[in-house]
N, C-alpha and C positions, 0 to 999 in steps of 0.2 A: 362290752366290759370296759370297766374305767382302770387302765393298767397303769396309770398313773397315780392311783391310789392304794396304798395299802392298806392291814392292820396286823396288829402282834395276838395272834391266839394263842389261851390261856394266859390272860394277863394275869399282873400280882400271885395273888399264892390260889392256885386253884384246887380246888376239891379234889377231883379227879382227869386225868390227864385225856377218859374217855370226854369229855366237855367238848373236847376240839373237833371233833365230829360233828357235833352237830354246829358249831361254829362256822365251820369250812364250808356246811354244805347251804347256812343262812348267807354266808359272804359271797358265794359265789350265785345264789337267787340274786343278789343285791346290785352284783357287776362288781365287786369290786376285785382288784386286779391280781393285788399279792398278800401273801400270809404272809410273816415273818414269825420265825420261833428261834425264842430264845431258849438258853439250855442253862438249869440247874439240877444240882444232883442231888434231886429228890424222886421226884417222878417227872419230871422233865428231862427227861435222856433224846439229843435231840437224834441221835440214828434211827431209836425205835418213833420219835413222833414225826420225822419226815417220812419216814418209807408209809407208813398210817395216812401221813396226810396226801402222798404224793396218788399212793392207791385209792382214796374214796373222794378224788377231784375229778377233774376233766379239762379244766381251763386257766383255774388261777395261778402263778407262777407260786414259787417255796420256797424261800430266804431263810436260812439261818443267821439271825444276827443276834447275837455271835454264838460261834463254840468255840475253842482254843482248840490252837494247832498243837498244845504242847501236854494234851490228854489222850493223845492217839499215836498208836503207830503210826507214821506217813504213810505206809501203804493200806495201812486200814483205812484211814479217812480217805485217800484216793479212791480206792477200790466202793468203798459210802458212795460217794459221789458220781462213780463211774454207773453203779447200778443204777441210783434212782435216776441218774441223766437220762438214762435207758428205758426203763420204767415209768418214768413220766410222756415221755417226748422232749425233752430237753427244757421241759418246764422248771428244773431242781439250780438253784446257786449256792453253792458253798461259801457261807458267810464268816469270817473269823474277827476275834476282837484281842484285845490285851489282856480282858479279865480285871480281876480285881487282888493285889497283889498280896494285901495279910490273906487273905485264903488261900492262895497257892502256896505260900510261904509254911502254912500251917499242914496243908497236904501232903507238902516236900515232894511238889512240883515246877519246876523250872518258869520262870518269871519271862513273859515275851516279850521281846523290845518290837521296834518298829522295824529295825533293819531284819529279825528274823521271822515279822509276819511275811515281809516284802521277797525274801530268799524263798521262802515257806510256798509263796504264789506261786514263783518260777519252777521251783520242784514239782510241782502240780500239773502244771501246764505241758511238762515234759512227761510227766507218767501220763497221762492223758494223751499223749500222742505217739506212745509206744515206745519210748524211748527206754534204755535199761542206766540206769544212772550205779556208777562205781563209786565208793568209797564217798559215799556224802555223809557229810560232819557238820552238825548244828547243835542247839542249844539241848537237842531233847538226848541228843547220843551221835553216835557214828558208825554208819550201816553199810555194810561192804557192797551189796546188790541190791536196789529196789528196781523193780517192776511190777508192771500191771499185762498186758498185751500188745504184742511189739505189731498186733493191726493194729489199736486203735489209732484214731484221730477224732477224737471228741472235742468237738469247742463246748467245753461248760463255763458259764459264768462264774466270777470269784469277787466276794463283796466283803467291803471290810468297814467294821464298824470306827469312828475317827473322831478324835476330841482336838487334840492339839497341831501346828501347821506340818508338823514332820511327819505322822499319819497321814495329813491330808494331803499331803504330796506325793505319800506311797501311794495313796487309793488313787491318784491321777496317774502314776507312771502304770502302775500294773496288777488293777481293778477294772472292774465291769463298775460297782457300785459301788458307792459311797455314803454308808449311811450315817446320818448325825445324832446330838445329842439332842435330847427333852430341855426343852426350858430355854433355845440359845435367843436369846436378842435378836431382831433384822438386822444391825450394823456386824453381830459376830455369824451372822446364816449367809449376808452376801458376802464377808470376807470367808469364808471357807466353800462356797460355789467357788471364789475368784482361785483361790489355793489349788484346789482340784485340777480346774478348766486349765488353769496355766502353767501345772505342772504335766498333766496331757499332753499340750498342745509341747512343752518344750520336749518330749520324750517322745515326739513325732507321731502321735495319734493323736488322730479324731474329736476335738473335748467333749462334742459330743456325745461319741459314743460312752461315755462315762457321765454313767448316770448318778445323779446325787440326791438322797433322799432326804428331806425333814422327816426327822421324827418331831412330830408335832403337838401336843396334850391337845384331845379334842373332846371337851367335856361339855352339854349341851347340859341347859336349866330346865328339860324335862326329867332330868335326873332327880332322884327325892337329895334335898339339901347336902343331909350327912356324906351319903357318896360320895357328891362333887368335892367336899372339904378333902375327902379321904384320896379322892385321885388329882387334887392340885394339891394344895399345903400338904396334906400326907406324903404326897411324890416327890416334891419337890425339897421337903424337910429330910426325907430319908437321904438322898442325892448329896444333900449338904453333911450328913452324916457321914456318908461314905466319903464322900469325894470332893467337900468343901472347896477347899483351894484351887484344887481345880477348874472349879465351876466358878470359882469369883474370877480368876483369874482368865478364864475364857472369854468370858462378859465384861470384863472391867467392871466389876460389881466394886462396892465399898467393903473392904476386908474386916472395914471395924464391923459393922454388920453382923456377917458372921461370926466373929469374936465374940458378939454380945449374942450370938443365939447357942454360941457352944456353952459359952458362962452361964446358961441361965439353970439354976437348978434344975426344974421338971426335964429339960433336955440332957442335963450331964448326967444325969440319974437312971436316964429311961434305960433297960436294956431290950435292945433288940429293934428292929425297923419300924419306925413312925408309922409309916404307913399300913403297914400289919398288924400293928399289936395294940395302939394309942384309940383311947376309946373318944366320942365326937368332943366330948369337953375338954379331954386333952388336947385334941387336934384347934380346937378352939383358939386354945392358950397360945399352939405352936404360929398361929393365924397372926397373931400380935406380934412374933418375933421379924418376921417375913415381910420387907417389902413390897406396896403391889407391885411395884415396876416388876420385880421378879419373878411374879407370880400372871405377867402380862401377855408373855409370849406361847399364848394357847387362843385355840377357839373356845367361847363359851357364849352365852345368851342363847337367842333361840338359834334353830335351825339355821336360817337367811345369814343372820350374824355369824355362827363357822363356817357356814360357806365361804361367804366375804373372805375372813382370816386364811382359809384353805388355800383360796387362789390367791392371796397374796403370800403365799409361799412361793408361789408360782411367779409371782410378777419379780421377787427378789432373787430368781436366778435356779431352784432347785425343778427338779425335773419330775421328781415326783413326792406324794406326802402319803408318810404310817400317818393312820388316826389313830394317834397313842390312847392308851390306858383305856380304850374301852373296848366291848365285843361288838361283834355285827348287831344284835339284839339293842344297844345301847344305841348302836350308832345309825341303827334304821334311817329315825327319820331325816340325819342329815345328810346322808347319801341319797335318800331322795329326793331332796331339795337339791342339791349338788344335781343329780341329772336331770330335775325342771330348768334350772337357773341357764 
C-alpha cells in the first residue's frame, strides 16, 4: 500500500454520498494509502461518511480535511473521534480547517482563527487522554466540565488543513499533518514544508514526525477533454471566486490578473461555482482569463508525465500527495504507473 498517497472521495458535487463506497473499496484494490473527506452540509456530513468509511475498509488511513471545530460540541467531536480511533484500529485523523467565512457568517456561526484551531488541538489531546478539563472558554462558548474517559490514553492523529505561514506554523507546533492548498507553485510548496519543519523542530519535535501533504490536481489526458477543463480551469476559476486574494497572494500571482477575470462580465455575472454550474464553452471562455503558469502546478499528460509531477512533489520537501479532483476510477491508470515506475 502506497501510504504516501492519497485521494479526496466524493469529489466536487457528488450524486450520492452511497458513491464512496465503492470508491474506498477501488482505492484500496489500488494501494493507495488515505481517503480524505471533506465535509459539506448537504450530504456530506462528515461523522456519518467517516464512521461509513472507517467500517467498509481494513487498511487505508481517514483524514477529514477539513470539518470545523466550531460546528460541534468539543466533546462530540472528541468522543467522533475517540470511537472511529477505536473502530478502525487507529486508522481515523481528525482534520480541521478555518472554513469559509461569508458562510459561517450567514449560518451565525463563530469564525475560527488560527490561535483557536491550535487551543482547539490541545483541548483534544487532553480529552483523549482522560483528562476532565474545568471551566474552558473559547470562541464556540464556555463549558464548565468536559470529558470523555478518565482511562483513556488514545494517541489519535490531528491534521489541519493550512494556507497562510501562521496556519502553517500551527500545523508544525501541534499537528500530526499538514495539508495544503490545490494549485500552490514549487517555490510557495517548499516554502510552507520549510514553515512547518521549522516551526516543529523549534517547538521541540520531530519535523519529521509532521507530515505535510500536497494536495495536488492530478488530472491525466485519458480523461475525455471537457472534464479535464472542468477539474483544472473549473477548479481553479471557482478558488479564485471564493478566495482570489488569497491565492494571488500565496503564489505571488499578479493581482492585476485576477482583477481582470473578476471584471470580466460572464465571470461577474455567473452565479454560483464555475466549476459546477458553467457549461464546456463557458469554461472555455473562463480558459482565456487564466494564466498557464497558474493553471501549471498539477499533474496532467499521460500517466508517466503525473507520475514524474507526483514525485516531484516529493523531491520539494512534502511527505505525501492527495491526487486531487479525481476518484480511484479516474485515477487507475496513474497509480499504476506510480507503482511500475
Amino acid at each position: 500500500m502506497h501510504k504516501e498517497l492519497g485521494f479526496y472521495t466524493l469529489a466536487g458535487a457528488p450524486r450520492s454520498p452511497a458513491d464512496m463506497l465503492g470508491e474506498l473499496a477501488h482505492a484500496e484494490q489500488l494501494g493507495l494509502g488515505t481517503a480524505f473527506i471533506s465535509e459539506r452540509f448537504n450530504i456530506k456530513e462528515a461523522g456519518a461518511l467517516t464512521g461509513a468509511a472507517c467500517a467498509v475498509t481494513s487498511g487505508i488511513d481517514i483524514i477529514t480535511a477539513a470539518t470545523n471545530h466550531t460546528t460541534r460540541h468539543p466533546v462530540v467531536t472528541a468522543s467522533w473521534a475517540s470511537t472511529l480511533h477505536l473502530l478502525s484500529g487507529g486508522r481515523f485523523s481528525l482534520g480541521i480547517g478555518r472554513g469559509i467565512d461569508a458562510m459561517f457568517k450567514a449560518y451565525g456561526m463563530p469564525l475560527a482563527t488560527t490561535e483557536s484551531m491550535e487551543s482547539f488541538a490541545h483541548l483534544m489531546r487532553r480529552l483523549w487522554n482522560g483528562e476532565t478539563v474545568l471551566g474552558h472558554t473559547d470562541i464556540t462558548g464556555t463549558y464548565p466540565v468536559l470529558r470523555l474517559d478518565p482511562s483513556f490514553r488514545l494517541d489519535i492523529p490531528l491534521s489541519i488543513t493550512a494556507f497562510g505561514p501562521r496556519t502553517l506554523e500551527a500545523g508544525g507546533r501541534s499537528f500530526d499533518n499538514v495539508i495544503l492548498h490545490t494549485f500552490f507553485t514549487d517555490e510557495t510548496t517548499e516554502r510552507a514544508v520549510r514553515t512547518v519543519k521549522q516551526a516543529a523542530e523549534a517547538a521541540g519535535r520531530d519535523p519529521a514526525s509532521v507530515k505535510v501533504w500536497s494536495c495536488f490536481a492530478t488530472i491525466g489526458d485519458h480523461l475525455p477533454e471537457d472534464l479535464r477543463l472542468k477539474k483544472t480551469v473549473g477548479r481553479l476559476a471557482t478558488y479564485l471566486q471564493a478566495y482570489g486574494d488569497l491565492m494571488v497572494r500565496t503564489n505571488k500571482w499578479d493581482p492585476a490578473v485576477l482583477a481582470r477575470f473578476r471584471e470580466d462580465d460572464f465571470v461577474r455575472g455567473f452565479g454560483g461555482a464555475l466549476d459546477a454550474k458553467a457549461t464546456t464553452e463557458e469554461l472555455e471562455h473562463v480558459a482565456g482569463l487564466i494564466p498557464a503558469e497558474w493553471l501549471a502546478p498539477a499533474a496532467t499528460g499521460t500517466p508517466a508525465q503525473c507520475v514524474a509531477a507526483v514525485r516531484n512533489q516529493f523531491a520539494l520537501g512534502c511527505d505525501g500527495v492527495i491526487l486531487h479532483g479525481a476518484s480511484p476510477a479516474e485515477l487507475d491508470p496513474i497509480v499504476r504507473e506510480y507503482a511500475r515506475a
